[in-house]
C-alpha positions as CSV (number, residue, x, y, z in Angstrom):
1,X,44.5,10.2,55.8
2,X,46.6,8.5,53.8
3,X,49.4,10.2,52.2
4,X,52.8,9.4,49.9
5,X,54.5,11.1,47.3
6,X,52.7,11.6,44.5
7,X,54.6,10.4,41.0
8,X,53.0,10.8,37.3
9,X,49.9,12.5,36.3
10,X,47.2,13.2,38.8
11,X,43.5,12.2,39.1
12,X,41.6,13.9,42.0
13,X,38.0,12.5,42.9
14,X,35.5,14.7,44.8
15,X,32.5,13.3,46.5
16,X,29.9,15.5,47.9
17,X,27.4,13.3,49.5
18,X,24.1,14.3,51.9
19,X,25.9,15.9,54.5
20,X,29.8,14.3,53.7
21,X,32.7,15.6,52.1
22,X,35.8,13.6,51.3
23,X,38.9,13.9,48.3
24,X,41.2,11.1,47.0
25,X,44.4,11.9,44.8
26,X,45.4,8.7,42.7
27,X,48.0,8.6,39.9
28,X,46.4,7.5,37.1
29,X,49.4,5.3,36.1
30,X,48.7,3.0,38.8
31,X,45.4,1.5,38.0
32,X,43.5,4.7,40.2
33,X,44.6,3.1,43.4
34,X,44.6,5.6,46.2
35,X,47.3,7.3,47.5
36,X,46.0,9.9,49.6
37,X,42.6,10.3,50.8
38,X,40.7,12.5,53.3
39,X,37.5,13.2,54.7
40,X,36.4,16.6,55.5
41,X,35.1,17.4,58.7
42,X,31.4,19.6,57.6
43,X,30.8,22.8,59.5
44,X,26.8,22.4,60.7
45,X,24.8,25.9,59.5
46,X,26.3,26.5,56.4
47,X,26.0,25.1,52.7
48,X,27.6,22.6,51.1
49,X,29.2,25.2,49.0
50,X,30.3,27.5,51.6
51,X,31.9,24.1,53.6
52,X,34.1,22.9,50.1
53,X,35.1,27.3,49.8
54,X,36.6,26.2,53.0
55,X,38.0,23.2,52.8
56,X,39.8,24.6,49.2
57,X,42.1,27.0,51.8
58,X,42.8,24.4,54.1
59,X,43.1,20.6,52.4
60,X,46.1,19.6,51.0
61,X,45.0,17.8,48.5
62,X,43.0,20.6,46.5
63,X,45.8,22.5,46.2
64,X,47.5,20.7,43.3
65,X,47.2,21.3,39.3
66,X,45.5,17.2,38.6
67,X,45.0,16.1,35.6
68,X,41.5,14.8,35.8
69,X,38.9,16.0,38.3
70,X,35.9,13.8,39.1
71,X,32.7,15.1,41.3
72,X,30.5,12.6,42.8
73,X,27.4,13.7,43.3
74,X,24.7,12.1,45.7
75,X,21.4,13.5,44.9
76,X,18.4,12.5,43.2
77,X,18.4,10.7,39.7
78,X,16.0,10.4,37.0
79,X,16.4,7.6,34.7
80,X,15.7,7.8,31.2
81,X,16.0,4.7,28.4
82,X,18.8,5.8,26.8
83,X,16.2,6.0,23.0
84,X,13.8,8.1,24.8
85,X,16.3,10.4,25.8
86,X,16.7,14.0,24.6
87,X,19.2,16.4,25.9
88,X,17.4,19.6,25.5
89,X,14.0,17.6,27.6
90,X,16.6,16.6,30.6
91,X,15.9,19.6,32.6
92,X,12.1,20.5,32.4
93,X,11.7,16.3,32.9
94,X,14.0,16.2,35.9
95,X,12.3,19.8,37.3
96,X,8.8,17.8,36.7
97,X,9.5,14.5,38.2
98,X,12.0,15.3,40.9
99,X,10.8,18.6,43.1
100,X,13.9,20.3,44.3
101,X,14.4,23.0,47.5
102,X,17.4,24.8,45.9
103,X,18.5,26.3,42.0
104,X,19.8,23.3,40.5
105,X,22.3,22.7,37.3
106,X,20.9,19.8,35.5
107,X,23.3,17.4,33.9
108,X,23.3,13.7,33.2
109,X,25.7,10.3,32.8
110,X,25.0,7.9,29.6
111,X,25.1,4.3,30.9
112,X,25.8,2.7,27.6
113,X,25.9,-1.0,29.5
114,X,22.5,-0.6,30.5
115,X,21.0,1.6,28.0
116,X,20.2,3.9,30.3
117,X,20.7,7.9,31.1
118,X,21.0,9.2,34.7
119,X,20.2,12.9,34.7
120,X,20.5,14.2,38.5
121,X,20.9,18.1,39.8
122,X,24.2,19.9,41.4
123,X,23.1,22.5,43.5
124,X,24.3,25.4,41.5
125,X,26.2,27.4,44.1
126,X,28.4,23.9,45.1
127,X,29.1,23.8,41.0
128,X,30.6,27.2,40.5
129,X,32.6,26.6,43.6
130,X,34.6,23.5,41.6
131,X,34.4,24.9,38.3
132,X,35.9,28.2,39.7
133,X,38.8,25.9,40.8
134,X,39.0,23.4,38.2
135,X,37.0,24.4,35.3
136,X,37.7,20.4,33.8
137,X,36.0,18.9,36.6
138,X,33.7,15.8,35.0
139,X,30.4,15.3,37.1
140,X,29.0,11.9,37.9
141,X,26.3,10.9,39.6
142,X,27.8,9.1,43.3
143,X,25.7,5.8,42.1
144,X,27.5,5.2,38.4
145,X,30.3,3.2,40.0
146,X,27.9,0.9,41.6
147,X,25.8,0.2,38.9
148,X,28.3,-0.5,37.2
149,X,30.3,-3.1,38.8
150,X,27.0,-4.5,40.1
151,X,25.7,-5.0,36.7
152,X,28.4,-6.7,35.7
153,X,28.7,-9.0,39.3
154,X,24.9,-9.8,37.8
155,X,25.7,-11.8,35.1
156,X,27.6,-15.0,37.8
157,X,25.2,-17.9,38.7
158,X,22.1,-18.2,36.8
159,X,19.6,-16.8,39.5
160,X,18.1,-13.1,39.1
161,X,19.6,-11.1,41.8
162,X,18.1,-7.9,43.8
163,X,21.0,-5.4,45.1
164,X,20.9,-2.8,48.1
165,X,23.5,-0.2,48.3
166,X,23.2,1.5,52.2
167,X,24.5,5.2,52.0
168,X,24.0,8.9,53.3
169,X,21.1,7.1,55.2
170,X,19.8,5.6,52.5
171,X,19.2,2.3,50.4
172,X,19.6,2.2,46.3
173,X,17.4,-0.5,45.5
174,X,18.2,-2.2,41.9
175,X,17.8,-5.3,39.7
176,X,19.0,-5.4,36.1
177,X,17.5,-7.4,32.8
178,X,19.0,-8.1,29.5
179,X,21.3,-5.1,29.5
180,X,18.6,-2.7,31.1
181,X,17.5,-1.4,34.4
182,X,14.5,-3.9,35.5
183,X,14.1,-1.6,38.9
184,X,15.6,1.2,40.0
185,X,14.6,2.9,43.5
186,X,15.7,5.2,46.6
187,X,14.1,5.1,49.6
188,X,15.4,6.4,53.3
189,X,16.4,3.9,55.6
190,X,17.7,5.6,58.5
191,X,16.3,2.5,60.4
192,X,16.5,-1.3,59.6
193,X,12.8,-2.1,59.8
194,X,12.3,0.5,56.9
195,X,14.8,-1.3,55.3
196,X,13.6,-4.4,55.6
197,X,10.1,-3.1,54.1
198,X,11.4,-1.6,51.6
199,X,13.5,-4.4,50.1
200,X,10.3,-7.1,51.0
201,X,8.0,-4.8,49.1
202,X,10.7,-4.4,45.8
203,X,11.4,-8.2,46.2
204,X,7.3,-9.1,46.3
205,X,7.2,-6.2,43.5
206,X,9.8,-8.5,41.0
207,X,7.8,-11.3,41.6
208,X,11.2,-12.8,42.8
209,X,11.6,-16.1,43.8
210,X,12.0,-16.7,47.8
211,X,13.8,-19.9,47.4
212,X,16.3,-19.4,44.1
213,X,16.7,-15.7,44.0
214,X,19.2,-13.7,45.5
215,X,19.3,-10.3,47.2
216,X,22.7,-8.6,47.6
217,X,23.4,-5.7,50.9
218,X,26.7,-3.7,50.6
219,X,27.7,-0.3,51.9
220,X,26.5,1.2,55.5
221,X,23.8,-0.9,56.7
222,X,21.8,-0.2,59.4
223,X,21.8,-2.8,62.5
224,X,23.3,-4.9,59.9
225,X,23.0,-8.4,62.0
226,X,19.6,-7.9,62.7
227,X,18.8,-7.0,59.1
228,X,20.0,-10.2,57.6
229,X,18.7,-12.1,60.5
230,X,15.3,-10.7,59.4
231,X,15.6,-11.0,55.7
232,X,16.3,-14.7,56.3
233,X,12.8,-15.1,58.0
234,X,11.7,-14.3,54.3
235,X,14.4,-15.1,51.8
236,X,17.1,-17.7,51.7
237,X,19.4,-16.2,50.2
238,X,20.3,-12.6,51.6
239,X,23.9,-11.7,51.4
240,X,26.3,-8.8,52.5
241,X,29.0,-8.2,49.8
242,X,32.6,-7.8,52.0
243,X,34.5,-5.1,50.3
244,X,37.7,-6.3,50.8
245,X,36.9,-9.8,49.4
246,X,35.2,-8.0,46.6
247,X,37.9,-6.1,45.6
248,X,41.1,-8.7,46.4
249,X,41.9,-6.3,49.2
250,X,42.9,-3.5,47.3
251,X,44.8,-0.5,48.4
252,X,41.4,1.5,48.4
253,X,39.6,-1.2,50.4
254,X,41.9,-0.7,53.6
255,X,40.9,3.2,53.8
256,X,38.4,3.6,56.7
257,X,35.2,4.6,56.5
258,X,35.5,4.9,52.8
259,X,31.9,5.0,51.2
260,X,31.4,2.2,48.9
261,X,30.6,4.3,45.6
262,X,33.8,6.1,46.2
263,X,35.9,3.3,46.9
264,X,34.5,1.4,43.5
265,X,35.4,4.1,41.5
266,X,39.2,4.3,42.4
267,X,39.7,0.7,41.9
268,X,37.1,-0.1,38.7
269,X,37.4,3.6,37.1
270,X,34.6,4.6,34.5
């Protein structure tokens, strides 16, 4: 954990991934750099709801009055053009397409950039926890930062560009196109030959070019040397994106085992 003195108005981030729970406080005078941070170690047999009660009567950092409260959420999204969208269709669409376990809260993140709309679930149990404690809590969806700073990384060199994100055991695989989504994929990769696959089959899917075009790893990737080694049986140009190069080693950067996603959005913001 990393942890100062806190000056100035507070922003605390949330990010509830698969089976992961970590916080960040940043004062949102400095940019959203990080000045404390902490994982939170899950208890196995109980919910995700039950594990963040807990962690609100013993974690420091929820004990505050912030500002601004963000929850990432990593679960399932549907993607919608933003001109087909309609708010009152987001949940029977997301309850048609994407089959959920568990009594969801719908809700959804516009993506003006990329004319797009994310809708995605919070299990509803998890939400009244937060909104019991911080009523002003804002909920995005734990792959907006991404697409974000990816889509605008697109637009260097003049080549079309394929991008992996490796988290929570699995791989985001997206490309972008004049200002829109052109793919847009999750698929679990607990192993790197399902990863390898998976990103052949999206790459032979784009009609990419094995030669010009470029595909882009970041985040936790499995047997990362032998990954690339593979991809580069196939493709020329396979690259892993260094965080800390990425970001001009940035405060959030040096913060271990910090999950891509959350680490974007503390230094890039919304």
């Amino acid at each position: 954990m990393i942890n100062e003195q806190i000056p100035g108005k507070q922003r605390l981030t949330i990010r509830v991934g698969k089976s992961t729970l970590s916080f960040a406080m940043s004062d949102m005078g400095g940019n959203g750099q990080p000045i404390a941070y902490e994982p939170y170690v899950i208890k196995s047999g109980i919910s995700m709801a039950a594990n963040l009660r807990s962690a609100f009567k013993t974690v420091e950092l929820l004990s505050g009055s912030p500002v601004r409260v963000f929850v990432m959420i990593d679960t399932p999204a549907l993607m919608v053009p933003v001109e087909q969208f309609e708010e009152p269709e987001a949940e029977p669409l997301y309850q048609a397409t994407l089959i959920q376990d568990q009594p969801l809260s719908i809700t959804y993140n516009v993506l003006p950039d990329l004319n797009a709309v994310a809708v995605f679930g919070i299990n509803k149990d998890l939400r009244l926890v937060i909104t019991d404690h911080f009523p002003q809590a804002r909920f995005i969806h734990v792959m907006e930062p991404v697409w974000r700073h990816l889509y605008r990384r697109s637009f260097t060199g003049h080549h079309e560009k394929l991008y992996a994100y490796f988290h929570d055991g699995q791989a985001d695989i997206f490309a972008f196109q004049q200002s829109r989504f052109r793919f847009c994929n999750a698929y679990e990769t607990a192993h790197a030959r399902d990863a390898v696959y998976f990103l052949l089959n999206v790459w032979k899917t784009l009609q990419l070019d094995a030669e010009a075009d470029e595909l882009h790893l970041v985040g936790d990737i499995p047997d990362r040397e032998w990954l690339v080694e593979e991809l580069h049986r196939y493709l020329h140009k396979a690259y892993v994106i260094n965080p800390v190069a990425e970001f001009n080693r940035a405060p959030a950067t040096q913060l271990k085992d910090i999950p891509f996603d959350f680490m974007t959005l503390l230094i890039k913001g919304r």
